[in-house]
Jmol script that loads the backbone (N, CA, C; Angstrom):
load data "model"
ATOM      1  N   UNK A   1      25.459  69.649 -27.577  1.00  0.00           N
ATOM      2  CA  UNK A   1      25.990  69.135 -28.826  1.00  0.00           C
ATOM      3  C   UNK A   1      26.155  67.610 -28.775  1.00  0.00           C
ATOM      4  N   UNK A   2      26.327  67.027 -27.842  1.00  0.00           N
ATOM      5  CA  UNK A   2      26.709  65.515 -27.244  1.00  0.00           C
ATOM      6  C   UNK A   2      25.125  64.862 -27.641  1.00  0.00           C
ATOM      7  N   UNK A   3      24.397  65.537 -27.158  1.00  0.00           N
ATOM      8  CA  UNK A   3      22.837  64.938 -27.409  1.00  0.00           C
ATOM      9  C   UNK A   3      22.720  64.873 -28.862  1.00  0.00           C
ATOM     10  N   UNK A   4      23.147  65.677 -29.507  1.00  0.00           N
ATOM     11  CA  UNK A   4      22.798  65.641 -31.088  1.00  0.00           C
ATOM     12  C   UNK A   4      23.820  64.207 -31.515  1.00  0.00           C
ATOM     13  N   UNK A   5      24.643  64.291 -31.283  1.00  0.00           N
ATOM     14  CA  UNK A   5      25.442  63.418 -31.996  1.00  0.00           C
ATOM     15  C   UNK A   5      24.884  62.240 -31.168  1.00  0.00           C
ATOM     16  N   UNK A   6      24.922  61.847 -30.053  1.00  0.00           N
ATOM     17  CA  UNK A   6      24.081  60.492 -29.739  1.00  0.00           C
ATOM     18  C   UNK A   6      22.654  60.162 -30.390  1.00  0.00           C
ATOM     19  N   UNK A   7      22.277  61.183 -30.426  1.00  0.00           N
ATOM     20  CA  UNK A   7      20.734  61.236 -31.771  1.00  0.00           C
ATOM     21  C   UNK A   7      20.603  60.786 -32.811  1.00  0.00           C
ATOM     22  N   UNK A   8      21.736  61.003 -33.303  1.00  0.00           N
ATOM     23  CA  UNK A   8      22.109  60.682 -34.961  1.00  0.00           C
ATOM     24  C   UNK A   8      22.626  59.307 -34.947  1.00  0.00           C
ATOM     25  N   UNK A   9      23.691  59.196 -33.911  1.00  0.00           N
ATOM     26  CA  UNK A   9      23.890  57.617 -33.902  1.00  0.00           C
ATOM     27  C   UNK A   9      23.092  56.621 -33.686  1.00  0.00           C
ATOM     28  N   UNK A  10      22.227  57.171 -32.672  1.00  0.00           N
ATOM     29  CA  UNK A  10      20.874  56.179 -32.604  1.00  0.00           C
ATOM     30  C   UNK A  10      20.041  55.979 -33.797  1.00  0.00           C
ATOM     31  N   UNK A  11      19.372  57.007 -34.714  1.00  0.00           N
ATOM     32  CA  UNK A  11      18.662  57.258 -35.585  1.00  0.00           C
ATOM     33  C   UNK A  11      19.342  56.370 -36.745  1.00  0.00           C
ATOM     34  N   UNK A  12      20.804  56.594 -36.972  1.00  0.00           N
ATOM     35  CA  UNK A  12      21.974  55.470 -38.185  1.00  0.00           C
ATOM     36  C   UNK A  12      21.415  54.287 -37.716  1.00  0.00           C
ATOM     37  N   UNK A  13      21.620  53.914 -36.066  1.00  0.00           N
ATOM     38  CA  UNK A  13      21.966  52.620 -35.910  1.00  0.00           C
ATOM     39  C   UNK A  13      20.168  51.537 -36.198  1.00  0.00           C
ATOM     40  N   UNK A  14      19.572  52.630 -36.112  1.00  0.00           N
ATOM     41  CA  UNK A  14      17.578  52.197 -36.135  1.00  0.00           C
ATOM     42  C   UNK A  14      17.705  52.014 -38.118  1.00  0.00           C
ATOM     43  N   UNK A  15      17.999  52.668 -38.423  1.00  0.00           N
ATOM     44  CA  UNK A  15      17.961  53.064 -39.706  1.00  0.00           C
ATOM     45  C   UNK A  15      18.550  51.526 -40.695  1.00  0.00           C
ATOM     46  N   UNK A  16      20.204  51.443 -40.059  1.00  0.00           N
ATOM     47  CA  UNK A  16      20.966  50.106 -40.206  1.00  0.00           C
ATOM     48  C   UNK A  16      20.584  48.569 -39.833  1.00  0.00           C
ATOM     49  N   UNK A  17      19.569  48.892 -39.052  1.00  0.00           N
ATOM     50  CA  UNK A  17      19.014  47.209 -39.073  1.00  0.00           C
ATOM     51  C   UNK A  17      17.656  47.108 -39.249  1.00  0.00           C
ATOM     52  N   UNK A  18      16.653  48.589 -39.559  1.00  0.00           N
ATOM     53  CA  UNK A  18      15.638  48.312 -40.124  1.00  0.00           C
ATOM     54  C   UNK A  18      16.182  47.558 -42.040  1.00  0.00           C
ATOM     55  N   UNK A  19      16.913  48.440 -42.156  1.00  0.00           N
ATOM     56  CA  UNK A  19      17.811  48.656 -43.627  1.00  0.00           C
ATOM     57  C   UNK A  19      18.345  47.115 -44.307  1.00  0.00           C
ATOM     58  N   UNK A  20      19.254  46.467 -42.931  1.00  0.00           N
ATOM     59  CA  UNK A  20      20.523  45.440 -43.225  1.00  0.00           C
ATOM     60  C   UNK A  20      20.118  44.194 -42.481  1.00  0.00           C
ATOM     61  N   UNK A  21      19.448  44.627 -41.098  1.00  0.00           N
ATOM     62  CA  UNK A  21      19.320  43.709 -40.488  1.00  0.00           C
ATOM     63  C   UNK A  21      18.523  42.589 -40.917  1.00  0.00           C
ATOM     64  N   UNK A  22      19.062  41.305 -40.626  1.00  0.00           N
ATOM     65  CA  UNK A  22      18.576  39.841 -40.862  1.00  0.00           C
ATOM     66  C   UNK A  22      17.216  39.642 -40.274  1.00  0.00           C
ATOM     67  N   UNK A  23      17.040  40.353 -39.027  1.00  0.00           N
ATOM     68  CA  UNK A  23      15.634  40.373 -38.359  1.00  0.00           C
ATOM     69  C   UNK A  23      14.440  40.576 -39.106  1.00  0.00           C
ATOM     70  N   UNK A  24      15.045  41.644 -39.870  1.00  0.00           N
ATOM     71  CA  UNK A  24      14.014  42.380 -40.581  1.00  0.00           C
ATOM     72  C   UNK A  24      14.022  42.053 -42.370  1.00  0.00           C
ATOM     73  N   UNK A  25      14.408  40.784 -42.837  1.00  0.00           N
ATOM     74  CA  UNK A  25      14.421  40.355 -44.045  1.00  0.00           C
ATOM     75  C   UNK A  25      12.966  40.056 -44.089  1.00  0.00           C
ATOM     76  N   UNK A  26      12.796  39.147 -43.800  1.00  0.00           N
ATOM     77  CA  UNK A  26      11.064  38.679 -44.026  1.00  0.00           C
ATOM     78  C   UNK A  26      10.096  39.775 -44.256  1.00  0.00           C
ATOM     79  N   UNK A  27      10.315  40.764 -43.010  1.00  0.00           N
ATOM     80  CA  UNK A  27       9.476  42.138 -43.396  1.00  0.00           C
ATOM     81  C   UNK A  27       9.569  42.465 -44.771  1.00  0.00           C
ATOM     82  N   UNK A  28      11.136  42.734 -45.075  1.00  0.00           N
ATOM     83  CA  UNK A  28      11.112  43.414 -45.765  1.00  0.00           C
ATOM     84  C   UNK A  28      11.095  43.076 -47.522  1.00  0.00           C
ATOM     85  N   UNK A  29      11.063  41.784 -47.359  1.00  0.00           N
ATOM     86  CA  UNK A  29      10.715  41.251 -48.804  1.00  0.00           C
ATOM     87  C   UNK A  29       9.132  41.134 -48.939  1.00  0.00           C
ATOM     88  N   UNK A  30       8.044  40.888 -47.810  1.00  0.00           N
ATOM     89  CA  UNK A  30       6.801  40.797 -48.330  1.00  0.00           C
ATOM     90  C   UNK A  30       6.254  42.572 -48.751  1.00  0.00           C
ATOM     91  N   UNK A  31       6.888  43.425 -47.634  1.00  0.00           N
ATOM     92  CA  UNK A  31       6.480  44.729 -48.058  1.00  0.00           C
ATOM     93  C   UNK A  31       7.130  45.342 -49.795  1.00  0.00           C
ATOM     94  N   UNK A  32       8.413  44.714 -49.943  1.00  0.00           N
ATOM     95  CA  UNK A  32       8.894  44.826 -51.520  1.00  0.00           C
ATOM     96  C   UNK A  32       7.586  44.391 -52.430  1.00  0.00           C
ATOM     97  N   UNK A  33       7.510  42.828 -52.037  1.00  0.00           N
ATOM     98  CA  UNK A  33       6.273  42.270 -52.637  1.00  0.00           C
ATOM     99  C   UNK A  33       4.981  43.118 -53.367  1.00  0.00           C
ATOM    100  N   UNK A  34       4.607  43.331 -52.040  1.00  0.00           N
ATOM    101  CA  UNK A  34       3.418  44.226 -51.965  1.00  0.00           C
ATOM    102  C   UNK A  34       3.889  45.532 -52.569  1.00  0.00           C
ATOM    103  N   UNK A  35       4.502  46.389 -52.382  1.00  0.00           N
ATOM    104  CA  UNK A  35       4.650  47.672 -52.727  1.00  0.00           C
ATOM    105  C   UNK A  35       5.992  48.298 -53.502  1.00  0.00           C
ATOM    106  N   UNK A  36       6.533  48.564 -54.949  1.00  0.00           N
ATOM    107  CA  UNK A  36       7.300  48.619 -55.303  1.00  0.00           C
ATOM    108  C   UNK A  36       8.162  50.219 -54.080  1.00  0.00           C
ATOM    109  N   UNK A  37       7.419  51.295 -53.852  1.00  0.00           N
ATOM    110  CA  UNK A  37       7.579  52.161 -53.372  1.00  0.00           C
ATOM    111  C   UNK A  37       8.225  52.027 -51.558  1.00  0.00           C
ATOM    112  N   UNK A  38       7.305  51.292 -50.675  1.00  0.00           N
ATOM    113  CA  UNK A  38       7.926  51.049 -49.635  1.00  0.00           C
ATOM    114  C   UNK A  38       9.062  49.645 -49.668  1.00  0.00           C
ATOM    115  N   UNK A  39       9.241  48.961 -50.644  1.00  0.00           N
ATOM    116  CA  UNK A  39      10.243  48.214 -50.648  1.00  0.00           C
ATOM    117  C   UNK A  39      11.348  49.061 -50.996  1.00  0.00           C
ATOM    118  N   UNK A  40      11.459  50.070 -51.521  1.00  0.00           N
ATOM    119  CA  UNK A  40      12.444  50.791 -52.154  1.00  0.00           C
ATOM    120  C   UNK A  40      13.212  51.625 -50.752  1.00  0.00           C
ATOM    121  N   UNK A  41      11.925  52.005 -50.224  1.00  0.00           N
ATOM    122  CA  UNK A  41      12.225  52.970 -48.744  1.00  0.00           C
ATOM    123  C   UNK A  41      12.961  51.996 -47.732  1.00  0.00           C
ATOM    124  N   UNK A  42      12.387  50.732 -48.164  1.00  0.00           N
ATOM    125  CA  UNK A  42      13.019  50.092 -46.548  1.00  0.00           C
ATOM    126  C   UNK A  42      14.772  49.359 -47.102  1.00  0.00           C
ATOM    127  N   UNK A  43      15.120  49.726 -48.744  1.00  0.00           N
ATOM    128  CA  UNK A  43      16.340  49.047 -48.912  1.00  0.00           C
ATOM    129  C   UNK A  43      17.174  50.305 -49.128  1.00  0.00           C
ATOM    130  N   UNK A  44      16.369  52.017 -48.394  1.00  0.00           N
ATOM    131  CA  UNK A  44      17.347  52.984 -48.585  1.00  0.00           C
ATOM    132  C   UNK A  44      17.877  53.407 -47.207  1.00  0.00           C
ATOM    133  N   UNK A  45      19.287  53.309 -47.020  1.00  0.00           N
ATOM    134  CA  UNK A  45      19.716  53.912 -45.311  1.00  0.00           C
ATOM    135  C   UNK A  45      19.061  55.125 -45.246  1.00  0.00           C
ATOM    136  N   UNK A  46      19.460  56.342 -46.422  1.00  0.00           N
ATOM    137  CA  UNK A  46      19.076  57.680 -46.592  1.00  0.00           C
ATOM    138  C   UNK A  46      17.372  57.720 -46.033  1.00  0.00           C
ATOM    139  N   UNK A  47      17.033  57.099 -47.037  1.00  0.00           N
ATOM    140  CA  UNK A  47      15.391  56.998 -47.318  1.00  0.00           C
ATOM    141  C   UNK A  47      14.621  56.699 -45.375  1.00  0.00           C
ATOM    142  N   UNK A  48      15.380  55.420 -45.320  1.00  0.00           N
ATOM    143  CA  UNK A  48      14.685  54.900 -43.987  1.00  0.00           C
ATOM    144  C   UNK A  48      15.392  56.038 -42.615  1.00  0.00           C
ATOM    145  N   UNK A  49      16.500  56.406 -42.759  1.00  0.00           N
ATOM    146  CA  UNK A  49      16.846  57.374 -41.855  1.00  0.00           C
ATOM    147  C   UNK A  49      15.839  58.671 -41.680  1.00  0.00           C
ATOM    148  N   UNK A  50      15.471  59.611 -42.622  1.00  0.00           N
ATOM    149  CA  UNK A  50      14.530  60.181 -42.761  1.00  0.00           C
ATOM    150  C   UNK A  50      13.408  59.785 -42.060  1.00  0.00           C
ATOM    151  N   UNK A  51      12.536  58.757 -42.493  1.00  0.00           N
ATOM    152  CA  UNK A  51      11.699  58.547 -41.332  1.00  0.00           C
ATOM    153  C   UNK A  51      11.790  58.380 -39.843  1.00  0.00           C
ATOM    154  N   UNK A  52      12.803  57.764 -39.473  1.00  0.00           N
ATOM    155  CA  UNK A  52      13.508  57.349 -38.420  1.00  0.00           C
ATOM    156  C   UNK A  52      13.401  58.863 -37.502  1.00  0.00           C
ATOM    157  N   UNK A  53      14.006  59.579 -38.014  1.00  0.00           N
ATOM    158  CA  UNK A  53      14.370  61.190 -38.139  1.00  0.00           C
ATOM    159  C   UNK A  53      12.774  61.774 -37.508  1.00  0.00           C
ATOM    160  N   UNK A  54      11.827  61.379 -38.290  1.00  0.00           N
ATOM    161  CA  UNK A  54      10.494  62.249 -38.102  1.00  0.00           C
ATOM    162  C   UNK A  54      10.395  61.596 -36.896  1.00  0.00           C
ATOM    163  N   UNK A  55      10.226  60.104 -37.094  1.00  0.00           N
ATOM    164  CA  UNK A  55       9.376  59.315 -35.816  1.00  0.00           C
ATOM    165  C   UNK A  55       9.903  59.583 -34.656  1.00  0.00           C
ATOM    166  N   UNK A  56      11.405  59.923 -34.322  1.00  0.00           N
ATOM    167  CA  UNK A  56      12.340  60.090 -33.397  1.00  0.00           C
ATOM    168  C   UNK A  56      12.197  61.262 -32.668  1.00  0.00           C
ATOM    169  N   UNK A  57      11.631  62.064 -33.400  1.00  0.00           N
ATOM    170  CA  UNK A  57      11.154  64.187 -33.225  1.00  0.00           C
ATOM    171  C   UNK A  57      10.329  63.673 -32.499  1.00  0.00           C
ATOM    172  N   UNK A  58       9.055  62.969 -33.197  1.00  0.00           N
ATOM    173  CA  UNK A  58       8.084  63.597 -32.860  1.00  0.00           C
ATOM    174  C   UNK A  58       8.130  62.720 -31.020  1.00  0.00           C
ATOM    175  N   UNK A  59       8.341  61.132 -31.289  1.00  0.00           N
ATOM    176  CA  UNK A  59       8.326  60.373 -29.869  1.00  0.00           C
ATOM    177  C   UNK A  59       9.447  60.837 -28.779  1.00  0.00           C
ATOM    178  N   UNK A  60      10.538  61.040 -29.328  1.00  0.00           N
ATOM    179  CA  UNK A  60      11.667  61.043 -28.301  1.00  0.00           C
ATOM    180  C   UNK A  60      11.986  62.034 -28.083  1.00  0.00           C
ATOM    181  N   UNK A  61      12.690  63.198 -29.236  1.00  0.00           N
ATOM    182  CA  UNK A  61      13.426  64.059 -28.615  1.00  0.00           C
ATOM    183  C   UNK A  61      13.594  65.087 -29.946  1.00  0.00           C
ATOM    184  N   UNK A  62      13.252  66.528 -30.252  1.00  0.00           N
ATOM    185  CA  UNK A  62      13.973  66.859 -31.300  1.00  0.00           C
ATOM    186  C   UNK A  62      15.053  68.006 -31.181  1.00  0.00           C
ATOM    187  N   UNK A  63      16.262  67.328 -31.949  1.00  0.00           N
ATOM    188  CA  UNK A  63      17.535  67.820 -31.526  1.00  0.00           C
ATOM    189  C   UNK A  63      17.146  69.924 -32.489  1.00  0.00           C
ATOM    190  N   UNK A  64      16.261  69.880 -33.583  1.00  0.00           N
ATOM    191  CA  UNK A  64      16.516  70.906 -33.696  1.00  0.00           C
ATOM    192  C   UNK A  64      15.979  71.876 -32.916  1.00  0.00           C
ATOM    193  N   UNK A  65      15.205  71.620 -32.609  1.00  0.00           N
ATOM    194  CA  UNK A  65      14.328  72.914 -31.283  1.00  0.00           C
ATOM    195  C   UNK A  65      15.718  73.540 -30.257  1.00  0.00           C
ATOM    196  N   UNK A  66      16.672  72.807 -30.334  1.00  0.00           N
ATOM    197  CA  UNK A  66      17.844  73.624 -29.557  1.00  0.00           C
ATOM    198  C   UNK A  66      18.459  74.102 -30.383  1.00  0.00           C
ATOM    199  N   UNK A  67      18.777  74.017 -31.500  1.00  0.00           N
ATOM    200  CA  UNK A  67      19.412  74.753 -32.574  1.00  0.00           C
ATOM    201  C   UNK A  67      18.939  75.616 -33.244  1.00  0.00           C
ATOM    202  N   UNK A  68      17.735  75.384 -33.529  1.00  0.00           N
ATOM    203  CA  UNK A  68      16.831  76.797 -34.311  1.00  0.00           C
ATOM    204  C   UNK A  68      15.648  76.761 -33.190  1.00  0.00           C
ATOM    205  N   UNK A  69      15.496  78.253 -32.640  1.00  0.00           N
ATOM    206  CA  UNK A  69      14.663  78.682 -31.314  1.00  0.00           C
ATOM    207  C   UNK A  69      13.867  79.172 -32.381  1.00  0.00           C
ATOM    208  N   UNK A  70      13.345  80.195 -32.883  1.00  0.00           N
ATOM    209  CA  UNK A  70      12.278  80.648 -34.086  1.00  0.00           C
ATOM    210  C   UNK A  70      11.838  79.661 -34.735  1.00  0.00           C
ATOM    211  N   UNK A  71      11.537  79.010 -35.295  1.00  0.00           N
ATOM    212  CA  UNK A  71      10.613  78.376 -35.947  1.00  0.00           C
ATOM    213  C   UNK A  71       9.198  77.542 -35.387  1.00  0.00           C
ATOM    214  N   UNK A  72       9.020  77.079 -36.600  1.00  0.00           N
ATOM    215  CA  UNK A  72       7.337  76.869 -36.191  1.00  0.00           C
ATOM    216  C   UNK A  72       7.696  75.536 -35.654  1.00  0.00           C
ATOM    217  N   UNK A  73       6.620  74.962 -35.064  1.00  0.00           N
ATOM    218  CA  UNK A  73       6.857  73.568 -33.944  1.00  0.00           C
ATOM    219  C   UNK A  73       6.938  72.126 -34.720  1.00  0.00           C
ATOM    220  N   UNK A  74       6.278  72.462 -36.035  1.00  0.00           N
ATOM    221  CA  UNK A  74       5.992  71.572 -37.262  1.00  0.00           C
ATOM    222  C   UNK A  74       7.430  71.370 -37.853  1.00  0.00           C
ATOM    223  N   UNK A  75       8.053  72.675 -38.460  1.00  0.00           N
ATOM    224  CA  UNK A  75       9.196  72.800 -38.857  1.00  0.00           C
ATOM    225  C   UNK A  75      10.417  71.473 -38.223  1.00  0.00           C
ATOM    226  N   UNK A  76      10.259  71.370 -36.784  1.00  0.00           N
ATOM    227  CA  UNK A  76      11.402  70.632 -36.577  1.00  0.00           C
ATOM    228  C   UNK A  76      11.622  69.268 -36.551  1.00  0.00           C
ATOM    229  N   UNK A  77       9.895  68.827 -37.054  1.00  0.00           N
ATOM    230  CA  UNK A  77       9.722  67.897 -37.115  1.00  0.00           C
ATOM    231  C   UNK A  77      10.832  67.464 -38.833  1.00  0.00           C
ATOM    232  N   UNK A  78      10.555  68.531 -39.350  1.00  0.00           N
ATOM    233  CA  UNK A  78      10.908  67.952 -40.786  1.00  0.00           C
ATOM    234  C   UNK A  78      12.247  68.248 -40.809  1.00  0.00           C
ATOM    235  N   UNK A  79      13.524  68.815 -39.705  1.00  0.00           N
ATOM    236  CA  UNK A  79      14.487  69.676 -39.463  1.00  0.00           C
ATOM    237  C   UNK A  79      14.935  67.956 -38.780  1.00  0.00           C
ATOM    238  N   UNK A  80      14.628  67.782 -38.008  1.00  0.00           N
ATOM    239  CA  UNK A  80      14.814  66.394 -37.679  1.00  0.00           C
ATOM    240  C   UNK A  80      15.268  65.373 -38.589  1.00  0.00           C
ATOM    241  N   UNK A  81      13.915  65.393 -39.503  1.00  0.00           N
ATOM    242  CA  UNK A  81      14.304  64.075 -40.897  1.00  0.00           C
ATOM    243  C   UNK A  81      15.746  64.354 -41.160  1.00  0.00           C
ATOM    244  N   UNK A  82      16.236  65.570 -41.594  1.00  0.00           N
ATOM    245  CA  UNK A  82      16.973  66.132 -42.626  1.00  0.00           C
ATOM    246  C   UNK A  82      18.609  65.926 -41.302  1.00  0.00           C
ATOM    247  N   UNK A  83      18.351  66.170 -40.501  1.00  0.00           N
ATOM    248  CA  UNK A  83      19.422  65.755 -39.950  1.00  0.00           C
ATOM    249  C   UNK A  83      19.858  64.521 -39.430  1.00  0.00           C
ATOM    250  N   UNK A  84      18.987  63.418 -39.298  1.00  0.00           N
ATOM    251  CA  UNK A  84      18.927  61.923 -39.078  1.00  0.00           C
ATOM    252  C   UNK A  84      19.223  61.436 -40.694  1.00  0.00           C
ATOM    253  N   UNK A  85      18.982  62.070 -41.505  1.00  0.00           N
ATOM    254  CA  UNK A  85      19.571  61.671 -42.795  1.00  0.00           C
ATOM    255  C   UNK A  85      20.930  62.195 -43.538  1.00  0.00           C
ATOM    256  N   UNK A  86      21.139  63.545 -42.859  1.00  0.00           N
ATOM    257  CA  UNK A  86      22.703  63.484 -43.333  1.00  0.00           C
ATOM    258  C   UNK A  86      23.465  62.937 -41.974  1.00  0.00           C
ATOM    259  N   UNK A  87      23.242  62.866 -41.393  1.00  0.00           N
ATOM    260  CA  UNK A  87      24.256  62.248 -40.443  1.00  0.00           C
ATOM    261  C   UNK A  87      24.449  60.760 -40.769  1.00  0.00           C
ATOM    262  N   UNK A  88      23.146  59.973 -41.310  1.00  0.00           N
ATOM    263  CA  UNK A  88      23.172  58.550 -41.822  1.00  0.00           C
ATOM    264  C   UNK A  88      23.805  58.653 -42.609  1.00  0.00           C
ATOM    265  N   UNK A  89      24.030  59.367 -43.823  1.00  0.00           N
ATOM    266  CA  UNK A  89      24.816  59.440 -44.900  1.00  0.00           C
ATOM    267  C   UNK A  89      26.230  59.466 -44.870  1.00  0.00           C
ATOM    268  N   UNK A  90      26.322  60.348 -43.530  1.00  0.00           N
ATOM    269  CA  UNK A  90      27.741  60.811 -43.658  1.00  0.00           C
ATOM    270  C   UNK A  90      28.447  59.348 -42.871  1.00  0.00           C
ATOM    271  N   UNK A  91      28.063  58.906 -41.621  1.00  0.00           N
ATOM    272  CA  UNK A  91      28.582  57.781 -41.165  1.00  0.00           C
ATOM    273  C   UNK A  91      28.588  56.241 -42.052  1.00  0.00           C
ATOM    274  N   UNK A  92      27.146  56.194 -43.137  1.00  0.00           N
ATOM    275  CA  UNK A  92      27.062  54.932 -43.746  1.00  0.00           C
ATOM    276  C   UNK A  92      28.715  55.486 -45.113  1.00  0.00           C
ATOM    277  N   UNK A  93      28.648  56.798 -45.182  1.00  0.00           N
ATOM    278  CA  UNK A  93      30.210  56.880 -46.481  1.00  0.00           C
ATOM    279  C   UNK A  93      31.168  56.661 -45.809  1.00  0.00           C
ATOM    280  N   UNK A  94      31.136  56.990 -44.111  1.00  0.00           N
ATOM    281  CA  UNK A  94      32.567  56.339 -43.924  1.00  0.00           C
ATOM    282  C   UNK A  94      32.862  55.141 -43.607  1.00  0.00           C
ATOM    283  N   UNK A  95      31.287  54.623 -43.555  1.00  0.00           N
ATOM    284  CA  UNK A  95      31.608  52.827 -43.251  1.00  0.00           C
ATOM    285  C   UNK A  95      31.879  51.906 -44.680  1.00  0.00           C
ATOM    286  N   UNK A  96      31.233  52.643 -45.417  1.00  0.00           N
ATOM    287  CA  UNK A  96      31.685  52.527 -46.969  1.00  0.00           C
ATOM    288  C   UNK A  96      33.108  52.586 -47.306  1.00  0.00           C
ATOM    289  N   UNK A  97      33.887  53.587 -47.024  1.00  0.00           N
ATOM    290  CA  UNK A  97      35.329  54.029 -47.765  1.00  0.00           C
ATOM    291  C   UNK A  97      36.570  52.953 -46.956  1.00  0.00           C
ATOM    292  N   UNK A  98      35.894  52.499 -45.313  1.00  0.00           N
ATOM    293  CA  UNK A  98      36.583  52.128 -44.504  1.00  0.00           C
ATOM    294  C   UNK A  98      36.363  50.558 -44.897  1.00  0.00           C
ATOM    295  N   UNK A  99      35.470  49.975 -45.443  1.00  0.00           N
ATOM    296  CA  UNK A  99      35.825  48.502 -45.879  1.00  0.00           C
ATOM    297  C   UNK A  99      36.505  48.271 -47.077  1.00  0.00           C
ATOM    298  N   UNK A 100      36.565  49.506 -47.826  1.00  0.00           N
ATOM    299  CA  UNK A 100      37.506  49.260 -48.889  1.00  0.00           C
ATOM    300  C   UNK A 100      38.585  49.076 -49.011  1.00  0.00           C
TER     301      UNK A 100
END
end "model"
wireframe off; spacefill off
backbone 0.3
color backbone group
């Protein structure tokens, strides 16, 4: 269970400076430029967590293959997204409620 939750924090924290980070302004205004659609993805935590989520399955590690044993091998790839994105959600609302 410790692995999942270090997963998710990693996946928020990739997510938060592809998202916020200053590093990644320049990127992310010529790709706005260029593309109304991936500018949209790279100014969403949700949105960019999700990918984060797939890329993270498929290179590093996927936390659902220990949680759901039946399914297909594809499946956890997309079981992944979905949990690198509510976990982003749930930590970016409490970083939200907590600066208020």
């Amino acid at each position: 269970m410790m692995n999942i939750i270090i997963w998710i924090l990693i996946a928020y924290a990739t997510s938060l400076i592809i998202v916020e980070g200053s590093i990644f302004d320049g990127p992310r205004e010529r790709i706005a430029e260029k593309s109304d659609f991936f500018g949209n993805l790279l100014n969403c935590i949700m949105c960019t967590s999700t990918w984060v989520g797939f890329f993270y399955s498929i290179t590093i590690w996927s936390p659902s293959s220990s949680l759901f044993t039946n399914c297909h091998p594809l499946s956890y790839i997309f079981l992944d997204g979905m949990i690198a994105c509510g976990g982003a959600w749930i930590i970016n609302s409490m970083v939200i409620y907590f600066k208020k």
